[in-house]
N, C-alpha and C positions, 0 to 999 in steps of 0.2 A: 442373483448375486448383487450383495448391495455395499457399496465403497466409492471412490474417485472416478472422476468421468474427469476432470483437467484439471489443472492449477497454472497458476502463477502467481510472481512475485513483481513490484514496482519498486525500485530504488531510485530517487530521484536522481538527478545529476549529477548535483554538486558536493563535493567534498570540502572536509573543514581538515587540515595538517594538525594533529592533537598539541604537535611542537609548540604552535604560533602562540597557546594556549600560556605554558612557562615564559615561553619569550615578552608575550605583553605582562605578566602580571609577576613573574618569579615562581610561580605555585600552580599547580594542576596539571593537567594536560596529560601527556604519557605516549606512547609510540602507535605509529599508523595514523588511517585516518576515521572520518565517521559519516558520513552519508547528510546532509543539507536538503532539505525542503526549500526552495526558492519563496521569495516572497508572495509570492501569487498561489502558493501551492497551502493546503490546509488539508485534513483528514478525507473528505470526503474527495477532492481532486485526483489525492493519491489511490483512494480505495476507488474512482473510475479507471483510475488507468490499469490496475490491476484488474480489472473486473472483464475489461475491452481484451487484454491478454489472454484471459483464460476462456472468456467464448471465442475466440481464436482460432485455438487447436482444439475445441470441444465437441468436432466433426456432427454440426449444427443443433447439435444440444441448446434445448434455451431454458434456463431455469424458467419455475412457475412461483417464486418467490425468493428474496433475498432477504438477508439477515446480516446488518454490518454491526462490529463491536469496535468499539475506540474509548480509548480512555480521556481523551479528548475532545470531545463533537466539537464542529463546527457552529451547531445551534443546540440550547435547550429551549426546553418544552416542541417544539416544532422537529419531528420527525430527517433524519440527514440521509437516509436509506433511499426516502422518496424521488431524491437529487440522482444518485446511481442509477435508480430504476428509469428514468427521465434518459438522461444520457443514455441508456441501454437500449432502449426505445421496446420495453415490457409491455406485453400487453396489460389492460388497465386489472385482469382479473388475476394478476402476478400480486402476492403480496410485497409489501416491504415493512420491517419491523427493525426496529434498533436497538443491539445490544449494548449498553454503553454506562460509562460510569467510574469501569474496575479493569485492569490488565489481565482479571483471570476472564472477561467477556468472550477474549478471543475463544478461547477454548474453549467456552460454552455454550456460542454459538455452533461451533462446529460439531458439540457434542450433540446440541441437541437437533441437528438437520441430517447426521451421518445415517442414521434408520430409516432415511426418508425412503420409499420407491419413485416419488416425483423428482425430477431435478431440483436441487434448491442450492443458490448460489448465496456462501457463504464468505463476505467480505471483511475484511479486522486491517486497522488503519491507526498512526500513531505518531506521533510530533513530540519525540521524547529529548525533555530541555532541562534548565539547570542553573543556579547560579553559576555566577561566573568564575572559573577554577575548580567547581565540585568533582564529584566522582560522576553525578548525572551527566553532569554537562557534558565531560572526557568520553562514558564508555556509553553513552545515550546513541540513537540512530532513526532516522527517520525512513518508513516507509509500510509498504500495504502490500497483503496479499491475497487471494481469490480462489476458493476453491470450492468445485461445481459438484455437489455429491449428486448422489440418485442412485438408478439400477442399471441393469445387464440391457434391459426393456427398451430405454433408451437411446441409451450409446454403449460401446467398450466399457467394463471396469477396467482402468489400469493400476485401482491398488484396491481390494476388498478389506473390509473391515474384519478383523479377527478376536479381537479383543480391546476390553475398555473396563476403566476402574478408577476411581475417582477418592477420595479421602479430606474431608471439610473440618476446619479449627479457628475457631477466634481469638484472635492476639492482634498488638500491635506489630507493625513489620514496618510497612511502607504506605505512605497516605498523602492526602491534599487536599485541604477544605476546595473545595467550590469556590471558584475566583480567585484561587491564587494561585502566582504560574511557577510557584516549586514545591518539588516533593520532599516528603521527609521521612526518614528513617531509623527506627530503635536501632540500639544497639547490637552489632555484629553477632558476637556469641548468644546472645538470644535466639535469633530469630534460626542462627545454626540450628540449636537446642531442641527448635520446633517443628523443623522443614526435614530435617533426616527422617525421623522416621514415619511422617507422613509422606514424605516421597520412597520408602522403601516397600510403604504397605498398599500402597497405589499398584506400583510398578510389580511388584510381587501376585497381585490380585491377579493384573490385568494379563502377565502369563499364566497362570492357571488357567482365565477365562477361553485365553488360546492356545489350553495344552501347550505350551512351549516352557524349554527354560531360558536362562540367560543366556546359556551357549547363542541357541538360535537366534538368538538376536546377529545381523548384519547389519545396521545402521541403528546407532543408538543420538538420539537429539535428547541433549535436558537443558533446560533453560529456564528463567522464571526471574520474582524480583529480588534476589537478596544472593548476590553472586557470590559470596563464600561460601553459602550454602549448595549451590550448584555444583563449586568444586571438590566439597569437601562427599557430597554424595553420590558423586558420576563412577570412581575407582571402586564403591562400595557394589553397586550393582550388578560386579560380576561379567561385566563383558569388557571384551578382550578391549585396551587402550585402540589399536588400530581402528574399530569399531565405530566410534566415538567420531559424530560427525564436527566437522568445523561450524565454530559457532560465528564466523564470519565478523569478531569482534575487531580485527584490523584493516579490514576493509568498510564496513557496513556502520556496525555498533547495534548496541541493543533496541529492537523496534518496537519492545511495549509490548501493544498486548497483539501486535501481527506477528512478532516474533516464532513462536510455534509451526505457525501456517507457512512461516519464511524459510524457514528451517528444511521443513516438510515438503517446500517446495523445490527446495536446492538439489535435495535425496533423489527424488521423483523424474529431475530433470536427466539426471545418466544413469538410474536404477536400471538392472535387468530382471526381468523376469522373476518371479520365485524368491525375491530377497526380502528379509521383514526387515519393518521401520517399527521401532518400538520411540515415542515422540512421550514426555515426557515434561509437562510445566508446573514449576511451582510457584502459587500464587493463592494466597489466604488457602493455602491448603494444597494438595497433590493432583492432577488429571492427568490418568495415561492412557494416548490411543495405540492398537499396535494393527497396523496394516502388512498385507503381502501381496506384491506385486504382482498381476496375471500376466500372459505370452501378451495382453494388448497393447504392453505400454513398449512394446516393440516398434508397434507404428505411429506413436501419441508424437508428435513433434511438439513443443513448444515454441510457441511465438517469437518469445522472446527471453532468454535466457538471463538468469541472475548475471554470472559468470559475463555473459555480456555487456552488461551494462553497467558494473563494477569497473570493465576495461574501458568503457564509452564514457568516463564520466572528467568532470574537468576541476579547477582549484576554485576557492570560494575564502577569500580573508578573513581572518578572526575579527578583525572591525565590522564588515558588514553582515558577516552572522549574526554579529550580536546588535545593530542595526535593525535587520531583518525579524530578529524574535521579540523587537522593542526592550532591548536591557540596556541600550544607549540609543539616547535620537538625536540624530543631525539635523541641520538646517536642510530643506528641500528647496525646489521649485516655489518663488514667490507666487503659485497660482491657486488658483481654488481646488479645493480638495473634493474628490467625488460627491454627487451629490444621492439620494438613496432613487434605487429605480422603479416604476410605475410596478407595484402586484398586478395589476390590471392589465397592463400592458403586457407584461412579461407573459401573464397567462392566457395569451391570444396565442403566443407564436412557441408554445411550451416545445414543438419537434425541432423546428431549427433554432433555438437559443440553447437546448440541452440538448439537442442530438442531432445538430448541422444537418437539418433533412432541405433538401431542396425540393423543386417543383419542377414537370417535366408539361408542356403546352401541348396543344395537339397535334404543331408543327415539329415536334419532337425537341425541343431546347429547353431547355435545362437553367432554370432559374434560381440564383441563389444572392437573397434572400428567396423563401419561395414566394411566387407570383399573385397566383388564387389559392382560396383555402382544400379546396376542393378540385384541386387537380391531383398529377401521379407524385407521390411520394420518391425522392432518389434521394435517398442516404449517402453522407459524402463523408463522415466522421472518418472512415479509412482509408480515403484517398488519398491518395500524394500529390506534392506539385513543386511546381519549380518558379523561383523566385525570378521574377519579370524585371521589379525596378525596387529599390527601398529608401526609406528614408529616417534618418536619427535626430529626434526630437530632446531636445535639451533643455526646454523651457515648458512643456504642460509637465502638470504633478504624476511624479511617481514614488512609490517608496524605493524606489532603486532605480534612480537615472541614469542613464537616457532612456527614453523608450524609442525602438525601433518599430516601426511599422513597414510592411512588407503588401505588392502587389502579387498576389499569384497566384500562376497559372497553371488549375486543378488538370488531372491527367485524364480528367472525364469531358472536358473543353471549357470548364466556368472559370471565371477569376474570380477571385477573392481578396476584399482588403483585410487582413489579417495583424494584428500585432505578434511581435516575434517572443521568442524567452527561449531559455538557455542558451545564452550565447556571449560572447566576445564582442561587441559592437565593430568593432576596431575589423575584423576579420571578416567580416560578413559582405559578400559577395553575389551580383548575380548570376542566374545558371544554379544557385546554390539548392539543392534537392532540400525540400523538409514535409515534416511530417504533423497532422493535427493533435494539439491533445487540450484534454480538459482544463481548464485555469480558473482563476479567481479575477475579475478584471478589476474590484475594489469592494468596497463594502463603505455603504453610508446609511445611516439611521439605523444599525444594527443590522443592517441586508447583507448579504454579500452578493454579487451580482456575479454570477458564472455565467461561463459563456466558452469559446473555443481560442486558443492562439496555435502560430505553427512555431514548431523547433526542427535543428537541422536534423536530417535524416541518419542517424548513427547506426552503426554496430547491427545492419540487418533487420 
């Protein structure tokens, strides 16, 4: 049996009030909120934290390759896959490959690793922006999701693959040259015109392939770029309106090209048994997967739940979002802006800068940074710890001042000096439990420089 061996989803933290949106400018904006990438956080940061999630609960599944899709990258011509596979700490014979460019990537990434019998871990990441008042801006949503295919061989399937069907057309819809940071879109009833009935002869296909009709559908996802088309085609399909999963647009917002896999993942997270997920994207054309859940996903626990982290999440001003995506820039810290960091250097210590490995002596202590090259390996990216003593730096450069820096104390007995993120500076407290995750710590000379910070420990 070949299908889902784990998933997960990353929504970052921060939320943007669609209100504050009307409020500054008289125009846009609309009800609920939308999901914020932190300034430190970019496609690939998001798509590790998703990726950490779903080998999680993947009951020691390790893919043997990854494949990330973003309409975004972080870098072109230079590979962004390579950065996950680093953090994941893959062995070197694991590939990694980038699908990137187009929002229908996500879903053809996954399309094309879903036949796999090897595990292969399939990541789709996405930083969806906008001018200021658009419809981008208001129903956009940042975030990434992970999802481990393979076989029976493995691990658990806890959803088999049943059916798939696909339908490709060339028109204008939705586009963005290279280098410029908004999209643009033909006209409405066009793109309507186009998308019905290549997403009806998709999804039509793709029952056939799995013997089923509409009826059987129990969770139906459609999503894609051209949202009156989404609505105008979802009542046509013939499943029941109850059926019809939340497309998480007042909490979350549209995630690009993770969207699908978001979707997919939400279903997944309280699915029983025996129910199909017929998923559903339309993007230069129609892709339909249709899965059915086995007895495994009985005991699949998720890491860490959407639903959770929707509730964990905290407020974010329409000033420094628009800050943070550079659509307005304030004066900062009078001090020197990062400067780019040593390749050279960096690819000396590739375990602990990407994947917080420490070093263990023969006296059994546990070193971090590690010590020698060639001592014991102790992985510490999922450790916890507790903040010792901290301090709020108001004067070195940040794109979002203050920076707090934090002493602590890992639960495996190391400290750590760590910088903090997501947080209230104002509230921040010793004793205060947090937890590691991947960041951005600046980017100079076209670099970005990753590396690890710790956030408070939320929501389980």
């Amino acid at each position: 049996m070949q299908g889902i061996l784990s998933a997960a989803a990353y929504v970052p933290y921060w939320r943007l009030d669609r209100g504050q949106i009307k409020e500054t400018f008289g125009a846009g904006g609309g009800k609920g909120q939308r999901a914020v990438a932190s300034y430190d956080e970019d496609t690939t940061t998001m798509g590790v934290e998703a990726a950490r999630l779903a080998l999680k609960s993947a009951g020691g599944a390790r893919p043997q390759g990854i494949g990330f899709a973003t309409a975004n990258p972080a870098y072109l011509d230079k590979t962004n896959a390579t950065a996950i596979h680093a953090a994941l700490r893959l062995d070197r014979e694991a590939v990694a490959y980038d699908f990137g460019g187009a929002v229908r990537s996500g879903m053809g990434a996954l399309v094309a690793a879903i036949g796999s019998t090897v595990p292969l871990l399939v990541v789709s990441s996405d930083l969806r922006d906008g001018m200021p008042t658009s419809a981008d801006e208001s129903a956009g949503g940042d975030g990434a999701a992970a999802i481990l295919v393979g076989s029976d061989d493995v691990a658990p399937v806890i959803a088999e693959t049943i059916g798939f069907a696909a339908t490709t057309e060339e028109f204008i819809d939705h586009w963005r040259l290279p280098g410029e940071k908004r999209s643009k879109s033909w006209e409405e009833r066009f793109g309507e015109t186009k998308y019905l009935p290549l997403g009806e002869e998709a999804f039509n296909a793709a029952l056939k392939q799995a013997e089923l009709s509409a009826g059987d559908i129990d969770h139906l996802i459609v999503t894609g770029t051209h949202p009156r088309a989404v609505r105008a085609l979802t009542p046509r399909l013939g499943v029941d309106k109850e059926k019809i999963v939340d497309a998480l647009d007042s909490t979350v917002g549209w995630t690009g090209t993770a969207h699908p896999a978001l979707l997919l993942t939400s279903v997944l997270e309280t699915a029983k048994p025996g129910e199909v997920i017929a998923v559903l994207s339309l993007a230069d054309g129609a892709d339909c997967l249709i899965f059915r859940t086995t007895d495994a996903i009985k005991a699949w626990k998720p890491a860490r739940t959407i639903a959770t982290q929707i509730g964990a999440s905290g407020p974010v001003t329409y000033g420094k979002y628009l800050s943070w995506r550079k659509w307005v820039e304030v004066e900062g810290p009078r001090r020197p802006e990062p400067s780019r960091i040593s390749a050279a250097a960096a690819g000396r210590v590739t375990d602990w800068k990407y994947g917080f490995v420490a070093s263990k002596d023969e006296a059994g202590e546990i070193h971090a940074p590690p010590h020698k090259a060639d001592a014991e390996a102790v992985p510490m990216s999922d450790v916890e710890g507790t903040i010792s003593t901290f301090t709020i730096d108001r004067i070195a450069f940040s794109p979002s001042p203050p920076i707090t820096y934090a002493v602590v104390d890992m639960d495996n007995g190391t400290r750590s000096a760590l910088e903090l993120c997501d947080l209230d500076a104002s509230k921040i407290a010793m004793g205060d439990r947090v937890e590691l995750t991947f960041r951005k710590l600046g980017t100079g000379d076209s670099i970005h420089n990753y590396f690890w910070k710790a956030r408070p420990l939320r929501g389980g």
